[in-house]
N, C-alpha and C positions, 0 to 999 in steps of 0.2 A: 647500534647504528640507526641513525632514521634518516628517511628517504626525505631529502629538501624538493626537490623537483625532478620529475620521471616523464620521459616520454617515448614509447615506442607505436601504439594503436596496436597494440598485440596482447591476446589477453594475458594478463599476469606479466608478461613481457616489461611493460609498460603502461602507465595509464598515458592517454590520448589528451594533457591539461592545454587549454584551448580558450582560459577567461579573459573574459576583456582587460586590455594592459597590459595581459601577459603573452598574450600571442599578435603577428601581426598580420596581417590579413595579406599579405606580398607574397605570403607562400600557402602553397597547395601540397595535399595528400597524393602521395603516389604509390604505387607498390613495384615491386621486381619481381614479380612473376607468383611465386609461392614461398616468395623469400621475404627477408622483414621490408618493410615501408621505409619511405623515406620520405624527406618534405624535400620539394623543389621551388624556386623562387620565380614566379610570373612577373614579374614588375624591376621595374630599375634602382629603386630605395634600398637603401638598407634596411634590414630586414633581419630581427631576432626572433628567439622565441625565450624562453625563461621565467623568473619570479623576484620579485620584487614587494616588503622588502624582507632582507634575510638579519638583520640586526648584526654585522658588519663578524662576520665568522670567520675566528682568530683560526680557524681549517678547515679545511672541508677535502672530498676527494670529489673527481669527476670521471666520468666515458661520453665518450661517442661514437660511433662509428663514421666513416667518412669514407667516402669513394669518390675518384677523379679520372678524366680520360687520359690521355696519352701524356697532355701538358693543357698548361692554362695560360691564359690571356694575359692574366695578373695578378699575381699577389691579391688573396683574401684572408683578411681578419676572422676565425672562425668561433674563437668563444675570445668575449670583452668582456669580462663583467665589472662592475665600476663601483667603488665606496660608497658614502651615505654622501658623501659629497660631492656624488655626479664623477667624477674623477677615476680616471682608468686604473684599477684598482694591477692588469694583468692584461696580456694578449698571448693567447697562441695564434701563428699566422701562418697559410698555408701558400710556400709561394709557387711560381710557375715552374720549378723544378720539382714541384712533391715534396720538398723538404718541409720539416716545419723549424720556426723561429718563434722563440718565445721573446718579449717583451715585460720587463719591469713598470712599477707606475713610471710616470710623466714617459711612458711609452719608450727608455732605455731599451737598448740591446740587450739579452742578460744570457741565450744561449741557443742553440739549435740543436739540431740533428744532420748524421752527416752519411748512414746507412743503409736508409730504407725508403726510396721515395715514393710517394703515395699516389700512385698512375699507373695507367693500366687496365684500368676500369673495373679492379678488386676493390672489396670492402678491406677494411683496414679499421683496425681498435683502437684509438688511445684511449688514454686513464693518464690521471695525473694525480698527485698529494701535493695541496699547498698552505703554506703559513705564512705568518708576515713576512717570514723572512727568508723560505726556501721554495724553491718548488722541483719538484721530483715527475718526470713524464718516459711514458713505457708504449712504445708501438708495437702491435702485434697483428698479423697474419690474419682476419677472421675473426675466429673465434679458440684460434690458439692459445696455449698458453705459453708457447716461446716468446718471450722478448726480441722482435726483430732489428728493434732500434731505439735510443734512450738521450734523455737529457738530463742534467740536476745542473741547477741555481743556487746562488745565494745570492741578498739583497735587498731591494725594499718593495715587498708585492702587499698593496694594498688588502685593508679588510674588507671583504667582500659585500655587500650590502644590495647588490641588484646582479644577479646571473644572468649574462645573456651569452647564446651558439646561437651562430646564425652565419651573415651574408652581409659585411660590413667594409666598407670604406672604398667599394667599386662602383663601376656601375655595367651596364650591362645583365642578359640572366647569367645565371652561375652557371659553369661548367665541373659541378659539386654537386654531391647531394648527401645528405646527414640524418642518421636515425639511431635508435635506444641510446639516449641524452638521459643522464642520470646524475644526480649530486647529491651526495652525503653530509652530513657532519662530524665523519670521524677521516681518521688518514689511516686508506687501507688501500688493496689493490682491489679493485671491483669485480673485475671478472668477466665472462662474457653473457650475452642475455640470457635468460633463463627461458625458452619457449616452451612451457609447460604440455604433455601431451595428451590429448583427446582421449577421454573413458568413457569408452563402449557401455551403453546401456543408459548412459545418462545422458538427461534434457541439458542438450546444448542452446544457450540460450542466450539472446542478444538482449543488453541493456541500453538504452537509447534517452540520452537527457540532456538537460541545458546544465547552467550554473548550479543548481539544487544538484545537479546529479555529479558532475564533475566538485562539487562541494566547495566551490569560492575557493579555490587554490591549494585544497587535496589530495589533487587528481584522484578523486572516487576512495580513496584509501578506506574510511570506514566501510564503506561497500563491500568492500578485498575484507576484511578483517574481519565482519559480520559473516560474510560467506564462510570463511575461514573456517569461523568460530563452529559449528556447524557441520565440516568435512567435505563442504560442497569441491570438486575438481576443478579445481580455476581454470586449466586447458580446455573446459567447458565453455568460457563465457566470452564473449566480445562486449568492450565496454565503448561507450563513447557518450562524453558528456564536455558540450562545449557552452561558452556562455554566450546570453544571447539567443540560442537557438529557438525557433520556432519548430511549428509541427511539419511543414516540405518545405519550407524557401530555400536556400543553401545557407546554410552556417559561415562563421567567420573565416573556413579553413575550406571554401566552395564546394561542399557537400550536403546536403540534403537528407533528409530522414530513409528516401527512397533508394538510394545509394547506400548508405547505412546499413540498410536492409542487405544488396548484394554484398557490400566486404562483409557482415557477419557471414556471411554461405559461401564467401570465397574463401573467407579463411577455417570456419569450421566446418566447411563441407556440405552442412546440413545445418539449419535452425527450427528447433522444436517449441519455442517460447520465445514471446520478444513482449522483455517490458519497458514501457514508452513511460516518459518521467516529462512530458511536455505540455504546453502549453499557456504556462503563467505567461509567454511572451506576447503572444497569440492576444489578451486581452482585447488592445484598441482594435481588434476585426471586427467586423460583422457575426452574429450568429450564423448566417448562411458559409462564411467564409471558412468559417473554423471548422462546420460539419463537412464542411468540402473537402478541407485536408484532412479531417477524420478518414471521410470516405475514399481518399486517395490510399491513403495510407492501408488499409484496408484492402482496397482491391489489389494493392502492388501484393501483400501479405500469401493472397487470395492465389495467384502467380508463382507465389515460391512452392519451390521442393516439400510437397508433406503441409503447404498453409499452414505452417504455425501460430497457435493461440497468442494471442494479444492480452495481456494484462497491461490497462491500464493505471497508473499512477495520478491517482486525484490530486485537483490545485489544494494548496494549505496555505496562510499567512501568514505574520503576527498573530492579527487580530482575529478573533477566533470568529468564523463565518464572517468573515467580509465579502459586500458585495460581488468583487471578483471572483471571488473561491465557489460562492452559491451559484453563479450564472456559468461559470467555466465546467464546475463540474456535474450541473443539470445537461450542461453538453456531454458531455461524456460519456454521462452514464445513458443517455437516452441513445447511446448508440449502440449499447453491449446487446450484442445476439450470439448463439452458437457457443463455442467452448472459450471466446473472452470471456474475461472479470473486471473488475474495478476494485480497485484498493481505495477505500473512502480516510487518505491520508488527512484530513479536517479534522474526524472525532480522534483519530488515532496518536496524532499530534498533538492533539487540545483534548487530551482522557480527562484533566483535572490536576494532572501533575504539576510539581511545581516548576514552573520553566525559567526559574530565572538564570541569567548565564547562556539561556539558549540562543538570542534572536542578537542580531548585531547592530539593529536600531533601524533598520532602511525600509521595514517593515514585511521582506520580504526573505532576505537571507541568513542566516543560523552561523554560529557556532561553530568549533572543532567540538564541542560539547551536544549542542541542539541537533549537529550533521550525525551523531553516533547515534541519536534517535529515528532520525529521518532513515539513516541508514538497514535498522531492523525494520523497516518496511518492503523494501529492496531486497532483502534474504526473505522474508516471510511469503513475496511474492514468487521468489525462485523455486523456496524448499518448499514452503510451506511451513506454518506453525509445527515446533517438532513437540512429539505425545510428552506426558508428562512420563517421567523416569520414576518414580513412583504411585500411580492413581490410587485411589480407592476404589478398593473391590466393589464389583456392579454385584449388586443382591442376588441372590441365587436365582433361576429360571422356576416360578412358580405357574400351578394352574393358573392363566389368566393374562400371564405375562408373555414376549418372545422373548428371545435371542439377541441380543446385541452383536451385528455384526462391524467388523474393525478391518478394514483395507488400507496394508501401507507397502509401500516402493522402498528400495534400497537406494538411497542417496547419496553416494561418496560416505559410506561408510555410518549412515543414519537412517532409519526409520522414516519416513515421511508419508503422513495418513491424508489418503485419497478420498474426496468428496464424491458422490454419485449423482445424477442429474439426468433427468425424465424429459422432455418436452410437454408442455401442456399448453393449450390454445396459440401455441409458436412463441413461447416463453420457458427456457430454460429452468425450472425447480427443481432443488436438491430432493433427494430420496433419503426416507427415512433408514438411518441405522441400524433399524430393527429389521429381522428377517422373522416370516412367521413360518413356526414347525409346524408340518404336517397333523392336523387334529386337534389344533390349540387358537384358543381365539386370543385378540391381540389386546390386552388393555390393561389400564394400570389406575389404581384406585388412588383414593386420596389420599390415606398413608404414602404410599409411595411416591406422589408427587412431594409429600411436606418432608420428607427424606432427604432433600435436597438441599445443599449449602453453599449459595441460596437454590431456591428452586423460581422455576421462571413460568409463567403465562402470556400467549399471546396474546393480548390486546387487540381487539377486532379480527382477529385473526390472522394480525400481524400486518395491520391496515396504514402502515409506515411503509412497508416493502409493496407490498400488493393491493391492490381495489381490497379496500374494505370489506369483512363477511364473505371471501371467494373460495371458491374450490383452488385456485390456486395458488392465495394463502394461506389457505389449509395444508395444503403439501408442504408449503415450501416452510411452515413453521415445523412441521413434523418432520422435515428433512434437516432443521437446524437442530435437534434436536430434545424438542420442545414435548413434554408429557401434559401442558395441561393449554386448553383454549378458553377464549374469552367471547361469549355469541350473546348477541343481544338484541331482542326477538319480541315481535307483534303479532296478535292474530288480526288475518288478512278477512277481508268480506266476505267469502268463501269458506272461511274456518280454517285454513292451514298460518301453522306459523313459520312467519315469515323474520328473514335476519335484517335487522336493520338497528342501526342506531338512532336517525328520527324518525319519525310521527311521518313526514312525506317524503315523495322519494325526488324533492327537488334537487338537493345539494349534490347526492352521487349518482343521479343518473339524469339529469336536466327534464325533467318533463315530471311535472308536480300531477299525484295522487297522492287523497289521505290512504296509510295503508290498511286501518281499520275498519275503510266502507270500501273498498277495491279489492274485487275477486283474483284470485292466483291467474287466471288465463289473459286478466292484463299485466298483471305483474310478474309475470312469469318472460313477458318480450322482453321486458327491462334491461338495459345493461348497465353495469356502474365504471366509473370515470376511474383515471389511474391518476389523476388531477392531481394527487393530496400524497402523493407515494415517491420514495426515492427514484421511480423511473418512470417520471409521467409519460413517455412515451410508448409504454406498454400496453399492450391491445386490451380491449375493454371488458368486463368479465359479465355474466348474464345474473340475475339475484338469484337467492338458495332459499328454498324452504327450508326448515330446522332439520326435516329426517333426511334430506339430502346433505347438509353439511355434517351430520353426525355420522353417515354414510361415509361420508370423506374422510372425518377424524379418526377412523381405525380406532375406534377404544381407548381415547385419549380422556383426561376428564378433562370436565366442563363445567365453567364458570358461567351458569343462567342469566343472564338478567333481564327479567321481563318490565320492560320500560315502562308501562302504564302505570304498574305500582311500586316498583323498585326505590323511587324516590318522593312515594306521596304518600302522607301521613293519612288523606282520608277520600280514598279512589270510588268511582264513582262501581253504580254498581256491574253494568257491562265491564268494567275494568277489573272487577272483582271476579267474574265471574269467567272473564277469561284465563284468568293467572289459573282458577279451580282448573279448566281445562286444560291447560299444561302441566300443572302437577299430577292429573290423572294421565295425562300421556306420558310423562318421566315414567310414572307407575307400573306403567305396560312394559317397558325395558329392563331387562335381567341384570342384577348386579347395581342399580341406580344409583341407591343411597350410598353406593361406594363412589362412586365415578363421576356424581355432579354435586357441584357444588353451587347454592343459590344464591346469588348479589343481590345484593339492595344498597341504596346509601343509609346516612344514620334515619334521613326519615323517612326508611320503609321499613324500620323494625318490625311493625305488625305482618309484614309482608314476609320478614326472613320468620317469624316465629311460628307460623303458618307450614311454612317447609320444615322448620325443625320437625315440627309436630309427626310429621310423614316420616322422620328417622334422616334428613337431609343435612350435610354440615352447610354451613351459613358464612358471607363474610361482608362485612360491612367497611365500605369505605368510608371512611370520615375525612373532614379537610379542618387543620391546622385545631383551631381551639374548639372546633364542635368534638373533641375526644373529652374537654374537661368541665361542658356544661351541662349541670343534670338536668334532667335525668340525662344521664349518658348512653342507656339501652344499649350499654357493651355485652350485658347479658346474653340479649340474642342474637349472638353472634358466636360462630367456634375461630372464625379469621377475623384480623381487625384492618383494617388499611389506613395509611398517612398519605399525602404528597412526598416526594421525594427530599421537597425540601422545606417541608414541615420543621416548624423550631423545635431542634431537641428536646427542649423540655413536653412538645405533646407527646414525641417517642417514648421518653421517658413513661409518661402515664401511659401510653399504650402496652409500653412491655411490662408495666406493673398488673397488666389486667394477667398476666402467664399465658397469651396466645403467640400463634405467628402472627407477625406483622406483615403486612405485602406494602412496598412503595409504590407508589404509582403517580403518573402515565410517565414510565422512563422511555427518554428516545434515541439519548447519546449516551457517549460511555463516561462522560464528566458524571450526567445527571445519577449515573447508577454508582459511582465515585462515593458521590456525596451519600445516597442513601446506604449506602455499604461503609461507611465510616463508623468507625464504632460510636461517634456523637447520635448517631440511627439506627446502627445496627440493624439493618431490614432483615425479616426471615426470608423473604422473594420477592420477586421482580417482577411486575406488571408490565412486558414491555412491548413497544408499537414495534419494533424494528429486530426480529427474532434473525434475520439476515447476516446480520452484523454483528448481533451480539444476543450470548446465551451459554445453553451450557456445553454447545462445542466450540464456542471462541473463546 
């Protein structure tokens, strides 16, 4: 059996399909107290609701439920649905005595009921089986399963080709009201709704979306299936995904996001999670406008039972970062505080796979194929990514090493591993997975990082997510769970070294000093810019001296690169003489020549071979053909590095040298795609964005 079109607004029950064309904006959501919902008709038009088109279905079966007062005014037509030719394919008709009367095409007499009339102000079931040439209808009680009252036909009932229940051929509001609308394409008896029940212990959670979410004429199904898939309790979830919707205006069916909000908590009692799938509508606003309904949304959130967390669902296109999707979801995410998140559906959509089949040409909407992708964004934000069913064993607990510690929830019958998260400067960072045992210090050498397949490094210290060089990159790469950093380091006028990627500190912190003639006690005010980071609007962080960020690192290793000579073939002598005073302070640190590792590009060979000499492994970035012109000074190197998307053939020569290779500067999950393709085969990943991606996503 597959479901043609479903609509109750109950989870599981029903999905809530509501896309343009298919719904008419003449009726409004209502409920009956703690009973199922019904739509009622505000306007005079007729007024359907259904799918359209259905490729003219030689059967199908139907329900509805139906409730009327005492008597009615007039005869209404309650399901029409019409051929490919416009053409009334069928009618059931409900008239002022409760009875119903079916109608053949060209709108024939073909048969009634004469038992059970539908008033009273009970709910009442029909279901019906129809073919070209018969049709079969069964009234019942509720949710009974006695047969109250019945009809069968023979004759000529069109091939269906556009379903519509609704509110047709009067005028007036209805003195009716109709809910769990369902149609198949097989001929069976349907049955009565399925109201799935609420399991104690698990995140009840509201899903909230426009067309993306209701899936262009799915009604969410892949959503239901992915959950499924997974064990998640569907009596868990309230869905509603209509098209069209913005972030608070009222939707096509006069409800609102913040409404949305109350029926999830009217009907589940409580909402522990609510993920929001809006705002591709939202585009032609204003920035001010869109943070305002962010901010509405939020504070209504803020008012419920228990403030449930808000995952956000980032914009995605076609086209991969298109203007809209970069400016929609720079909104978004500059709004997550507290126990929200953001699901960055852009990289996650556009990983490198291949999408054809996905998109439907409009540049915005997907697939019954593309929707099954979009859809593992929507379980992954409910359950969570679930652990792998076989890992590889984490290396035994050595002097030097901790604990890996692993937190997960029971979820409908699944595992689902819990992230941990600190506060630091009023910005939420993950906490490292590691726990340290009492007596043991916390660190992990460079075997151990090259262990890894792939193994990963922060890059500035994860200077995609966080200010660049910060204590709260630092965390937050170690909280993704990241063994090795990337610090790249000056001495200051004063002698301490200082973390920075240029020479002055104009770029990330506005206000220009060289930092080779500028003492620590002015660069020490300094704060750096969140400018350059997936969430520029994150508070500004202060600079780190190098024994402060290594402080921070918990015994993480560390990719050196001291910038005056890292990339100069012939440094002057203050520059030389600095790099000696950093390798004598590495010297001073226990374990060193395990636990850091010295950068240079290819022309600061003489600089990596200098570290060798102290017993130091070495890794040398190269870009594209400087891997294959000699001298090549692959020698002094134990790591080699490409671009990520370096032409395979200099991979090729790189992995002929028999080292790791590291790609680098990867930012998205495409670009690490590419370098992880066996045409590059990368040993590790050099990456800005440890948030997003590593070795626990």
């Amino acid at each position: 059996m597959a479901v043609l079109y479903q609509w109750a607004g109950v989870p599981a029950a029903g999905r809530f399909d509501s896309e343009p064309g298919l719904f008419a904006p003449a009726w409004e959501y209502a409920r009956d107290g703690d009973a199922m919902p019904y739509l009622v008709r505000t306007e005079s038009a007729t007024a359907f609701i259904g799918r359209s088109p259905l490729n003219d279905l030689v059967q199908h079966s139907g329900r509805m439920y139906v409730r009327a007062p005492g008597t009615l005014d007039a005869s209404v037509v309650i399901v029409a649905p019409l051929d490919s030719d416009g053409q009334t394919a069928y009618q059931i008709i409900l008239g002022t005595n409760g009875l119903l009367t079916l109608n053949a095409a060209g709108n024939t007499w073909a048969a009634a009921t004469y038992g059970q009339p539908l008033l009273g102000g009970d709910w009442y079931r029909i279901e019906w089986q129809a073919t070209a040439s018969t049709l079969d209808l069964n009234v019942y009680e509720g949710d009974s399963t006695t047969v109250a009252d019945s009809l069968s036909a023979t004759g000529t009932f069109g091939l269906v080709d556009n379903f519509r229940a609704g509110h047709g051929y009067t005028t007036g509001d209805p003195q009716w009201q109709m809910a769990g609308v369902v149609l198949t394409d097989t001929l069976e008896w349907i049955g009565p709704a399925s109201v799935p029940t609420i399991t104690p212990g698990v995140d009840r959670v509201a899903i909230i979306g426009d067309s993306l979410t209701a899936m262009s004429g799915l009604n969410g199904q892949p959503i239901y299936d992915a959950l499924d898939a997974v064990g998640y309790p569907m009596g868990n979830v309230f869905f509603w995904g209509v098209g069209g919707k913005k972030l608070v205006d009222p939707d096509l069916t006069g409800r609102g996001t913040l409404q949305n909000l109350d029926d999830a908590q009217a009907v589940l009692g409580q909402v522990d999670h609510v993920v929001v799938a809006l705002c591709t509508n939202d585009n032609p606003d204003t920035d001010q406008d869109i943070l305002d309904a962010i901010a509405a949304i939020k504070s209504h959130r803020d008012n419920m039972t228990g403030a449930p967390r808000i995952t956000w669902i980032g914009a995605v296109y076609e086209n991969a970062n298109a203007t809209a999707s970069v400016r929609l979801n720079g909104l978004l995410q500059s709004t997550i505080t507290g126990d929200d998140d953001y699901v960055d559906a852009e990289s996650l959509i556009h990983d490198g796979s291949d999408e054809t089949g996905w998109w439907v040409g409009d540049g915005t909407h997907m697939t019954p194929t593309g929707y099954e992708k979009r859809a593992q964004l929507y379980a992954d934000a409910v359950v969570g990514v679930a652990p792998d069913p076989d890992p590889e064993p984490e290396p035994p607990v050595s002097g030097g090493s901790d604990a890996p510690l692993q937190l997960f929830v029971r979820h409908g019958g699944a595992d689902m591993p819990l992230s941990l998260y600190r506060k630091v400067s009023g910005v939420d960072v993950p906490v490292s997975p590691f726990i340290r045992l009492a007596g043991r210090a916390q660190t992990f050498s460079v075997t151990d990082l090259l262990a890894g397949d792939p193994f990963y490094v922060a890059h500035r210290c994860g200077g995609g997510n966080w200010p660049e060089f910060s204590q709260r990159g630092i965390l937050g790469s170690i909280g993704a769970g990241y063994k090795a950093l990337e610090m790249s380091v000056y001495q200051c006028g004063s002698g301490e070294f200082v973390l920075s990627h240029d020479w002055t500190t104009t770029r990330m912190t506005g206000q220009t000093f060289e930092i080779w003639n500028t003492p620590w006690s002015t660069l020490g005010a300094l704060t750096s810019t969140a400018e350059y980071t997936s969430n520029p609007a994150q508070s500004r962080t202060p600079l780190l001296k190098l024994d402060e960020a290594l402080a921070a690192a918990q015994g993480r290793v560390i990719f050196i690169d001291h910038k005056p000579t890292s990339g100069n073939e012939n440094p002057n002598q203050n520059d030389l003489a600095a790099e000696q005073a950093l390798l004598d302070y590495l010297d001073t640190i226990p374990g060193s020549t395990d636990r850091f590792v010295w950068k240079t590009f290819k022309a600061g060979w003489a600089s990596a071979d200098r570290a060798k000499a102290r017993g130091y492994k070495t890794w040398g970035a190269y870009y594209g053909s400087e891997i294959t012109i000699p001298p090549t000074h692959t020698d002094s190197f134990d790591i080699l590095g490409l671009e990520w998307n370096d032409a395979p053939a200099y991979w090729s020569t790189a992995h002929g040298e028999d080292k790791p290779v590291i790609a680098h500067i990867v930012s998205t999950t495409s670009q690490r795609s590419q370098a992880l393709d066996p045409s590059r085969a990368a040993d590790g990943i050099m990456c800005t964005v440890p948030q997003t991606m590593g070795p626990l996503s």
